[in-house]
C-alpha positions as CSV (number, residue, x, y, z in Angstrom):
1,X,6.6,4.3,16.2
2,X,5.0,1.5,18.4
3,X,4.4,-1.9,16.7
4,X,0.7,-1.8,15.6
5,X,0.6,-5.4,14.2
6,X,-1.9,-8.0,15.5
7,X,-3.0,-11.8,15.0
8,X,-6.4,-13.3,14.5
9,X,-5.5,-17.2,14.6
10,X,-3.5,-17.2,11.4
11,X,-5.0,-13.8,10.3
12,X,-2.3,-11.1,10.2
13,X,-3.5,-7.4,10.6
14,X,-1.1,-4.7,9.5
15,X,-2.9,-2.4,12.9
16,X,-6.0,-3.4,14.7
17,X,-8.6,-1.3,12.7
18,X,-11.0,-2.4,10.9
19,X,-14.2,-1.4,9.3
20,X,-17.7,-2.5,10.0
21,X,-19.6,-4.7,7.8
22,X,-22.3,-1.5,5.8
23,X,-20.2,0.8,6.8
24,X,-17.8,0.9,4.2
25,X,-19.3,-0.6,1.1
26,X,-16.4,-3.1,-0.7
27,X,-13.7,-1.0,0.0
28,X,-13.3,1.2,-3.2
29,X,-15.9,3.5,-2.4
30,X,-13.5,5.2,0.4
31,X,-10.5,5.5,-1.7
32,X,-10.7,8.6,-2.0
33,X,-10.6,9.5,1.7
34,X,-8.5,7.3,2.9
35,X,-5.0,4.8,2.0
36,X,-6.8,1.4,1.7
37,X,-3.9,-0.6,2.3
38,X,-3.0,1.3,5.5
39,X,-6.3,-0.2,7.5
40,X,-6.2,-4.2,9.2
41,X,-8.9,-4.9,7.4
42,X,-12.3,-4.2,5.5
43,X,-15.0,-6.4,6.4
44,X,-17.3,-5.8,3.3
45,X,-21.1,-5.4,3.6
46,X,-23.4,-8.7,4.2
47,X,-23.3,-10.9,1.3
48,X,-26.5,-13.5,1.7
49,X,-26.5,-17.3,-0.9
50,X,-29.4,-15.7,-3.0
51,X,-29.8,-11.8,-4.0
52,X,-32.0,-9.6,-1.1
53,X,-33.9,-6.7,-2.2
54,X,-33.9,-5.3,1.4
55,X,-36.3,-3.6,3.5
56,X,-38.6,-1.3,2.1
57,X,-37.9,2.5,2.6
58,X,-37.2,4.7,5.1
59,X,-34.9,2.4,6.5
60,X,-31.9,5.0,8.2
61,X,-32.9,7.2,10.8
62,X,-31.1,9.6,13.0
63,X,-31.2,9.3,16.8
64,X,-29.6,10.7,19.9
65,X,-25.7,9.4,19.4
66,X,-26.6,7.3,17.0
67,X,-28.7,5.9,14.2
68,X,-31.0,2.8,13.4
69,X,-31.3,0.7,10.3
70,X,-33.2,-1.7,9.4
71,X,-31.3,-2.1,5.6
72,X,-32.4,-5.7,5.6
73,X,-29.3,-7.3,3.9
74,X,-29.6,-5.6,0.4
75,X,-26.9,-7.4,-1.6
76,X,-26.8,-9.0,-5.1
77,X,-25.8,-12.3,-3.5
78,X,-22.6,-14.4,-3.6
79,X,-22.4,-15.6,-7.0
80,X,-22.6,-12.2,-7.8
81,X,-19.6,-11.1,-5.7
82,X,-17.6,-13.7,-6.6
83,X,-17.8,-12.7,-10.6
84,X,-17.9,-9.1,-10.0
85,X,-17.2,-7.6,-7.0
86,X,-14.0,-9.9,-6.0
87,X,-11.6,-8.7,-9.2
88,X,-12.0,-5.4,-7.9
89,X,-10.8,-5.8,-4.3
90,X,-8.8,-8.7,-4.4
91,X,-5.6,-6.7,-4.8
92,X,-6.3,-4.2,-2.5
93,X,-3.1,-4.8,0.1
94,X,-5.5,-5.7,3.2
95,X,-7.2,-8.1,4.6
96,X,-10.2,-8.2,2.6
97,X,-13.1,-10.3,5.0
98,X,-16.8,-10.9,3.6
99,X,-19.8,-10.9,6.3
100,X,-21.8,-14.0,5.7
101,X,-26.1,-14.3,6.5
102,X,-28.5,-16.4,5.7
103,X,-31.6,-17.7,6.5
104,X,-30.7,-21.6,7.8
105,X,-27.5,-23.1,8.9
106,X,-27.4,-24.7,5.2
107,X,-27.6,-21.3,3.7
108,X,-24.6,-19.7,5.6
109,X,-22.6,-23.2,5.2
110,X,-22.6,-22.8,1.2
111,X,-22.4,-19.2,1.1
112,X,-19.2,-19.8,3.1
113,X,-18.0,-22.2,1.0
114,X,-18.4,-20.2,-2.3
115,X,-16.2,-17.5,-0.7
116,X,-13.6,-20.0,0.7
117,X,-12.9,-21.1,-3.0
118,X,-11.6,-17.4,-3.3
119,X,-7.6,-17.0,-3.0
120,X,-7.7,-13.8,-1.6
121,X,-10.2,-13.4,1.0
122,X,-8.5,-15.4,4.2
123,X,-11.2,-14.8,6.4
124,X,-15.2,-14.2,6.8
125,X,-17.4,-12.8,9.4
126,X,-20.7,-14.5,10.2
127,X,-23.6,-12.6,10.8
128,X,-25.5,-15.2,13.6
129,X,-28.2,-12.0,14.5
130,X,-30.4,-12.8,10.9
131,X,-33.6,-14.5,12.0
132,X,-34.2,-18.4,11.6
133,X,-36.9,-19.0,9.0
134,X,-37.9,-22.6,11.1
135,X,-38.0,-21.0,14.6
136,X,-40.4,-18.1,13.9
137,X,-37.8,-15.6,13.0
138,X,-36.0,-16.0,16.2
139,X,-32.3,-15.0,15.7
140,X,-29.7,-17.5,15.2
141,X,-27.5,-15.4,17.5
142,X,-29.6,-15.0,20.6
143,X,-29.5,-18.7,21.6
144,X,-26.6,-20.7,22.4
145,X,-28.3,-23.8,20.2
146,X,-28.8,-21.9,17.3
147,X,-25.3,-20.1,17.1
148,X,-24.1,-23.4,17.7
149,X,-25.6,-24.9,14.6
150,X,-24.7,-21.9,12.2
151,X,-21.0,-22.2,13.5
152,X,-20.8,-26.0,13.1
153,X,-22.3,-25.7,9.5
154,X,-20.4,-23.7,8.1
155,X,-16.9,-24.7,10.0
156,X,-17.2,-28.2,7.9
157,X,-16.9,-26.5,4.8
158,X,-15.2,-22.8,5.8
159,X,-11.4,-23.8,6.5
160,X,-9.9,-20.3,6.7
161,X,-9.9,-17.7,9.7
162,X,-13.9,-17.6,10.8
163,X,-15.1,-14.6,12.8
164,X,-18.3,-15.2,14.4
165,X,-20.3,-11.6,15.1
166,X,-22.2,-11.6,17.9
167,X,-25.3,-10.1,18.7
168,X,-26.2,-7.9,22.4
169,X,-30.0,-9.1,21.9
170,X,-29.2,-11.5,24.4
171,X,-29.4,-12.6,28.2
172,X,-25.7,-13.9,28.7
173,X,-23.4,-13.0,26.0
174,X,-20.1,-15.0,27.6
175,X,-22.5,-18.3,27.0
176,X,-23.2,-17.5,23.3
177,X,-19.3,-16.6,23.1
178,X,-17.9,-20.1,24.6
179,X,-20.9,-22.0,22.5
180,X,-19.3,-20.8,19.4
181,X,-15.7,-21.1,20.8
182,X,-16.7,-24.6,21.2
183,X,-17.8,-25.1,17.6
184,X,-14.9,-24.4,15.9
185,X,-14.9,-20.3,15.6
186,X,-11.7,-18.7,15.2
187,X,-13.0,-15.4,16.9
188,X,-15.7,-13.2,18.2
189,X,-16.8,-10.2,16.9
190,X,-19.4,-7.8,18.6
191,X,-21.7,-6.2,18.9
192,X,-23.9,-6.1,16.6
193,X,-26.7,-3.4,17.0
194,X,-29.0,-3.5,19.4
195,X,-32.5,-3.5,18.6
196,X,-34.2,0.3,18.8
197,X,-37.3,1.6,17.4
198,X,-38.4,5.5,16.6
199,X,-41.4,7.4,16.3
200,X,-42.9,10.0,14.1
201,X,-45.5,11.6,16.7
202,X,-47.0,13.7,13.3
203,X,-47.8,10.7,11.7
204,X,-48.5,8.3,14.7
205,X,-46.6,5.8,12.9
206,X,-43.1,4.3,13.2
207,X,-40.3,6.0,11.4
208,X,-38.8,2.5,10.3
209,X,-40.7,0.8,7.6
210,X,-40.6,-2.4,9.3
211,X,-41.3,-0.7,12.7
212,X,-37.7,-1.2,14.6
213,X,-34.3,-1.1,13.3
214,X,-30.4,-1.6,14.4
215,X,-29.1,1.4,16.8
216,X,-25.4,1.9,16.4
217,X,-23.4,4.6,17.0
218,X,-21.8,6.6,20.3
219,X,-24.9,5.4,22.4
220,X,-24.0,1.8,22.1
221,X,-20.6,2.1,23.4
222,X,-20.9,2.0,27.2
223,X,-22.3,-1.6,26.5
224,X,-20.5,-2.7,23.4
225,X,-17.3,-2.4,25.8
226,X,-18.7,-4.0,29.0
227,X,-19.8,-7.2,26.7
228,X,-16.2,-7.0,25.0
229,X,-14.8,-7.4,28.3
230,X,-17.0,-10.0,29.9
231,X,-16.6,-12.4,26.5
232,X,-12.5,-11.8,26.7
233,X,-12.5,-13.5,30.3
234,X,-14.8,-16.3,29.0
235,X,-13.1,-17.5,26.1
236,X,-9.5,-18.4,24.8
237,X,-10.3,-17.2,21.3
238,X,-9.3,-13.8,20.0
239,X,-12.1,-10.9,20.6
240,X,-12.8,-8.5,17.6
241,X,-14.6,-5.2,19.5
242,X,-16.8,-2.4,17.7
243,X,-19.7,-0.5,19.0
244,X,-19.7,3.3,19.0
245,X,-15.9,3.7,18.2
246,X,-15.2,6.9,16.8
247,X,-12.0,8.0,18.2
248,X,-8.9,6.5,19.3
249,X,-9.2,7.0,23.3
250,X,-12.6,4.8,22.2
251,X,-10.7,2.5,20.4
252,X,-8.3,2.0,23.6
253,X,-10.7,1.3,25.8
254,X,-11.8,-1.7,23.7
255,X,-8.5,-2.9,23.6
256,X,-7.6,-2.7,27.3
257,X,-11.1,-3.8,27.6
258,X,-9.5,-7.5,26.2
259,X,-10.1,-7.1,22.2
260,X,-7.6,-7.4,20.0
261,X,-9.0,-5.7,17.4
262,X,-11.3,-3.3,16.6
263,X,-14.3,-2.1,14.2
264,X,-15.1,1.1,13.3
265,X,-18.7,1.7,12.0
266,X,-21.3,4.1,12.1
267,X,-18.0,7.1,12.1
268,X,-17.3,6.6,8.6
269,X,-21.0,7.9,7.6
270,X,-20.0,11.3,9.9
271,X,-16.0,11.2,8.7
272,X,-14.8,9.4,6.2
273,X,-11.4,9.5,7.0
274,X,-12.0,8.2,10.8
275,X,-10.2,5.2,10.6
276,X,-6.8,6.3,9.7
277,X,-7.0,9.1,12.7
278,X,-7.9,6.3,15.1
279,X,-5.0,4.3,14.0
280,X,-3.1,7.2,14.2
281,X,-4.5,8.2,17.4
282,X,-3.4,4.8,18.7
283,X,0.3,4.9,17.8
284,X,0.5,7.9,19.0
285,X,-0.6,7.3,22.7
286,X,1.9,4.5,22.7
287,X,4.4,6.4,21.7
288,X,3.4,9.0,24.6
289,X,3.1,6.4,27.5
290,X,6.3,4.3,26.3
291,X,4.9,1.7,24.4
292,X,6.4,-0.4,22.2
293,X,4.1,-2.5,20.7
294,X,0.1,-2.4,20.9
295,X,0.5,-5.9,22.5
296,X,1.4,-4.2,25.5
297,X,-2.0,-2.7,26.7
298,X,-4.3,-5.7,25.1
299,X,-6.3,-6.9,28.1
300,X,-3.9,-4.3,30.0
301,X,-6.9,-3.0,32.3
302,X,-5.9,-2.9,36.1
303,X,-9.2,-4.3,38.2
């Protein structure tokens, strides 16, 4: 078998799969399906300072390769996972990594902090694509001033590995990438969905509650992996890939594509078991085109 282990900074990943932030609840709720402590990593759903009801419903629908969402953040809020939902998963032989939002820089920074008091999650992922209260509900993520100002709030009081997700709303990716690199961020994650909207031609009226909604799934892929490999040439920092990953050749593609990592998402609604065949699906081309290690084909792509 080829060497599946990778490094985020000081972050050691058993293989480079991972799981998508509300794609895979805490962890737990996939036992069943597949060995926990045979994935990289679970990035747990978004965890917010204060408690978010969410959007109002329908919020999921179904759409050519893919779906959109527009959940809104439902979670019980940090105090609340560090007293219940932490005991549960803190054993759990993985990397266990919360996905941090909020509302204002301040808002991220102490959520952060809260979790960094916790032994046994080494790493978080920030969610930069929430909107900014003060600038009109402009994300934090599609500016290079406002990523800048989440990453540098919550980097003086976050002192483990910090994973910055980025979102594809954007005109120049690679910028937002180094302005964050510059801050302080261990890595880059993305993308996060892109913004899509559906319509019930019945009803004349939006599908979504709240009108547009998240796509993710198969149709995202072709630009997930283009922005993957225009951020790996622009910064130094490890790049965490996801975006319509559902197989391993997918997964490959990321990887040569310059990340070294990846997320797998909307897949584990349509298979549970997805991400152990992908890692499977990995080792075993390796092993097929004399590979020792998955080092080997990282950023391997011949232009």
């Amino acid at each position: 078998m080829a060497v599946l282990n990778v490094k985020i900074n000081h972050l050691e990943l058993k293989n480079p799969v991972m799981t998508a932030s509300g794609t895979f609840g805490y962890g737990p709720e996939f036992a069943d399906f597949v060995p926990l402590d045979q994935l990289g990593g679970i990035i747990v759903k978004g965890t917010t300072l204060h408690p978010r009801q969410g959007n109002d419903y329908p919020r999921m629908a179904e759409t050519a390769s893919g779906m959109l969402n527009c959940v809104g953040l439902q979670n019980k809020g940090v105090d609340y996972f560090c007293k219940h939902i932490y005991p549960e998963i803190k054993d759990i032989d993985t990397n266990i990594i919360v996905n941090v939002s909020g509302s204002s820089p301040d808002d991220y920074a102490e959520c952060a902090a809260r979790i960094d008091a916790l032994e046994k999650i080494p790493a978080i992922e920030l969610n930069i694509s929430c909107p900014n209260v003060k600038q009109g509900g402009m994300a934090f993520g599609v500016t290079c001033e406002g990523a800048a100002s989440v990453v540098r709030a919550v980097r003086e009081r976050y002192h483990k590995t910090l994973i910055v997700k980025l979102s594809p709303n954007v005109t120049n990716i690679a910028d937002i990438a180094r302005a964050v690199e510059a801050e302080g961020a261990d890595s880059v994650s993305l993308i996060n969905t892109l913004m899509g909207m559906a319509i019930d031609i019945e009803r004349r009226r939006p599908v979504l509650s709240i009108a547009t909604g998240g796509l993710s799934g198969p149709a995202v892929k072709p630009v997930a992996l283009r922005m993957v490999w225009q951020v790996a040439k622009a910064v130094k920092i490890p790049v965490v890939g996801l975006g319509g990953i559902s197989t391993a050749t997918d997964a490959i593609e990321f990887l040569m594509a310059g990340a070294t990592a990846i997320e797998i998402g909307t897949a584990n609604f349509i298979d549970p078991t997805v991400t152990i065949r992908v890692r499977d699906g990995i080792n075993q081309w390796l092993d097929s085109h004399g590979c020792r290690s998955v080092q080997e084909i990282i950023g391997a792509l011949n232009e």
